[in-house]
KELUMPA-765213 format. One record per residue (C-alpha): x, y, z. Coordinates in steps of 0.001 Angstrom, whole numbers, padded with zeros to 6 digits, always signed. Example, Ala and Ser with C-alpha at 12.3 -4.5 7.8 and 13.67 -1.06 7.14 Angstrom:
<recs>
+012300-004500+007800;+013670-001060+007140;
</recs>
This chain:
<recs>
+106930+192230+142673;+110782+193092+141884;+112227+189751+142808;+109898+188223+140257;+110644+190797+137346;+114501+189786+138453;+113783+186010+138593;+112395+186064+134924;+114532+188789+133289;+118289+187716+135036;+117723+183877+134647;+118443+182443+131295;+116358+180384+129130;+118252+177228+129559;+118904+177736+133109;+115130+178238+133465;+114511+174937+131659;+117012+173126+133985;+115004+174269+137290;+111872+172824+135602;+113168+169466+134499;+114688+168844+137966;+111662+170068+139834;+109426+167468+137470;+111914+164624+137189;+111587+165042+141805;+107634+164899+141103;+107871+162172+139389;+110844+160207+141530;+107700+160565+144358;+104932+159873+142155;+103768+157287+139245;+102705+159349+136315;+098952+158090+137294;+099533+160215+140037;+100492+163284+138264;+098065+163851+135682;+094781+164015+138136;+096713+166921+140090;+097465+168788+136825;+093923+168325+135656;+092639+169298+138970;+094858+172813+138380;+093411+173405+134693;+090180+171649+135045;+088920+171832+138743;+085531+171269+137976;+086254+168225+135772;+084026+165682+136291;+080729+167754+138420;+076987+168393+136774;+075383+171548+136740;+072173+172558+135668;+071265+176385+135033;+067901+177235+134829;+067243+180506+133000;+063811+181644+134582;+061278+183088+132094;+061923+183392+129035;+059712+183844+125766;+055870+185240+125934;+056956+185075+130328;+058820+188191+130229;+059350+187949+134295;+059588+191076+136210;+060557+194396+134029;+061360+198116+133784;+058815+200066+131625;+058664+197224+129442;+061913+197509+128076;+064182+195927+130155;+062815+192330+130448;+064122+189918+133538;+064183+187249+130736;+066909+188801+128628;+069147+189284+131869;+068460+185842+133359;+069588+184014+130360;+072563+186356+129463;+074463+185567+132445;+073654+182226+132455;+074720+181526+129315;+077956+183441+130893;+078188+181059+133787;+077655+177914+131705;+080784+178802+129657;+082470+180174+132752;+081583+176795+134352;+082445+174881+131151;+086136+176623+131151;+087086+174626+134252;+085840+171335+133089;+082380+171025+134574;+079471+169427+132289;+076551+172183+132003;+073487+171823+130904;+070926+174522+130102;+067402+174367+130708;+066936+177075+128023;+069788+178971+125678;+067674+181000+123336;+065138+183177+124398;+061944+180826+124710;+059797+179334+127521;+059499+175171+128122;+055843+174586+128224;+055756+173024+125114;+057957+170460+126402;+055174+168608+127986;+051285+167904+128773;+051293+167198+132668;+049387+170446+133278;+046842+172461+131078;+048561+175839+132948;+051324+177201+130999;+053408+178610+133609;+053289+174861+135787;+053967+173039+132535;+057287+175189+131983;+058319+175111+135472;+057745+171056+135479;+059847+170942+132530;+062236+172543+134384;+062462+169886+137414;+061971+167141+134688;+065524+168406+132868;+066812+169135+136760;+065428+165726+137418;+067034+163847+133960;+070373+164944+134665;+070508+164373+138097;+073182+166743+138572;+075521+167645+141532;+073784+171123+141710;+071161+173234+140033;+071240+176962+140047;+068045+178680+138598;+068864+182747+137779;+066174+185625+138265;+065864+189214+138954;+063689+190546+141284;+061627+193724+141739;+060281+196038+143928;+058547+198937+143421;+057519+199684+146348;+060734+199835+148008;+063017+201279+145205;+066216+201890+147538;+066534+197866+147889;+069145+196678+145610;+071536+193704+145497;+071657+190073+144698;+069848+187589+147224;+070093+183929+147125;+067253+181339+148179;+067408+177737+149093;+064870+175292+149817;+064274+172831+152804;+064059+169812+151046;+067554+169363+150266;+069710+169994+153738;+073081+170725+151379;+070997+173705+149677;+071413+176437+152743;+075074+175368+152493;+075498+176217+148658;+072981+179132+149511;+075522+180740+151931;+078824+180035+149439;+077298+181495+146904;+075666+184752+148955;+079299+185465+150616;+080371+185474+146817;+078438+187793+145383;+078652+189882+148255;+082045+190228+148038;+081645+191034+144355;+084360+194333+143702;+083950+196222+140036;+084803+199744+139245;+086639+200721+142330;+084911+202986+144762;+082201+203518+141865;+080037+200347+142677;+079392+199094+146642;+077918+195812+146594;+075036+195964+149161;+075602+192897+151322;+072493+190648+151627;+071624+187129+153338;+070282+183963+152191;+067245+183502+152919;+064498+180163+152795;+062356+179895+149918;+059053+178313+148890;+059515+178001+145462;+058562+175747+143120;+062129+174363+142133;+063710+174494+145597;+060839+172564+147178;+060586+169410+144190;+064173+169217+143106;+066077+166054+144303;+069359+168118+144092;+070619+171047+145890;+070217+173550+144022;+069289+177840+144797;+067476+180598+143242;+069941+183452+142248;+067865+186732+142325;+070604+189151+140502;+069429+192146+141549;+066280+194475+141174;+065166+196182+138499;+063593+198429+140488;+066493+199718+141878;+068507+202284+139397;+071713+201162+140399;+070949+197680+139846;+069203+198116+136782;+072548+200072+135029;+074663+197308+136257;+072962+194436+135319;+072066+195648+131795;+076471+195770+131369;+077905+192630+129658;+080917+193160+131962;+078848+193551+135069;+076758+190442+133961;+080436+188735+133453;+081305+189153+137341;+078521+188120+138327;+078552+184843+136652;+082322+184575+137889;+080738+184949+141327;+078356+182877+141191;+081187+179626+139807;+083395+180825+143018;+080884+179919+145460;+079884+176747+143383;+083805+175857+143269;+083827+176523+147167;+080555+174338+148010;+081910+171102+145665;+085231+171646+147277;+083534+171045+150570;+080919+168452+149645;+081521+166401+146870;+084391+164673+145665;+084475+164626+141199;+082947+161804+139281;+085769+161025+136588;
</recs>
């Protein structure tokens, strides 16, 4: 804009100073400096004082879903999560990660002799532990059958009523994802209900984030891209910012 280029280039350092110390020392003629610091924290830090669990699904010997056996769903689940979590992290929420390296959780406990149920109850137990103010848990889907579907798709469970509403913020987010101009179209897809495991034990909300499908060849080029993976996670905190914003209030 030209009447900003002319604001910062014509005014002079010392004026510039002047305007700031008057518009602070009016700030603080209304409020006590208590008052102050919250709202500057809430500009650098909005997410200071919320919980979030991510939940990379998969993840050592359980590739997930994958493309000829060389692009694994594990490797893309955790890389943008481990994206989000410092995305998340940046703005002051506390993260924590069910998994950051590339390794499955049954070993974490005995409450099953199945593999796959032990890791995914050592999931809810960490979910369960922190007793955050959301959980997201990130996939990728597949399928093969039906190679022209493509796009991310978010699914909530009935057991916690506030999930459908973090389900939708964060659908309308990644929907609205733009990158590369007129090169990418994000394909716009609903929510939808799920029965899975997480959704239907959690005591949280919390969704299933299914990035994309390998199956899909303009899925799988994007979501192998560290910059791709990047706006996704930067989705995906946008339409966690917007459901806190409208359901929770921070614990300081």
């Amino acid at each position: 804009m030209i009447w900003r280029r002319f604001f910062f280039i014509k005014i002079k350092r010392p004026v510039f100073f002047a305007v700031a110390t008057l518009f602070f020392g009016i700030l603080i003629s209304f409020c006590s400096f208590n008052d102050i610091i919250p709202l500057l924290g809430k500009r650098f830090y909005p997410l200071k004082g919320f919980k979030i669990v991510i939940d990379p699904g998969h993840g050592g010997i359980d590739g997930g879903t994958h493309y000829k056996k060389q692009v694994l769903e594990k490797d893309l689940n955790l890389a943008v999560a481990l994206k989000l979590r410092d995305v998340l992290k940046a703005e002051g929420a506390r993260v924590t990660v069910t998994r950051a390296t590339d390794t499955e959780l049954s070993h974490l406990n005995d409450e099953s002799s199945s593999r796959h149920q032990r890791d995914l109850l050592a999931r809810l137990r960490i979910i369960e532990r922190e007793l955050p103010d959301l959980f997201v848990s990130i996939h990728v889907n597949s399928l093969p059958s039906s190679p022209v579907t493509r796009g991310p798709m978010v699914f909530y469970g009935r057991k916690v009523k506030e999930s459908r509403i973090l389900a939708h913020f964060v659908q309308e987010s990644l929907n609205s994802i733009q990158f590369e101009g007129d090169r990418f179209q994000q394909k716009q897809n609903r929510f939808l209900q799920g029965e899975f495991f997480l959704l239907r034990n959690a005591p949280c909300p919390g969704v299933i984030v299914e990035l994309g499908f390998l199956s899909n060849p303009t899925d799988r080029a994007y979501l192998q891209r560290p910059d791709y993976q990047l706006v996704l996670a930067l989705a995906i905190k946008e339409g966690i910012k917007q459901f806190l914003y409208y359901t929770r209030k921070p614990r300081m």
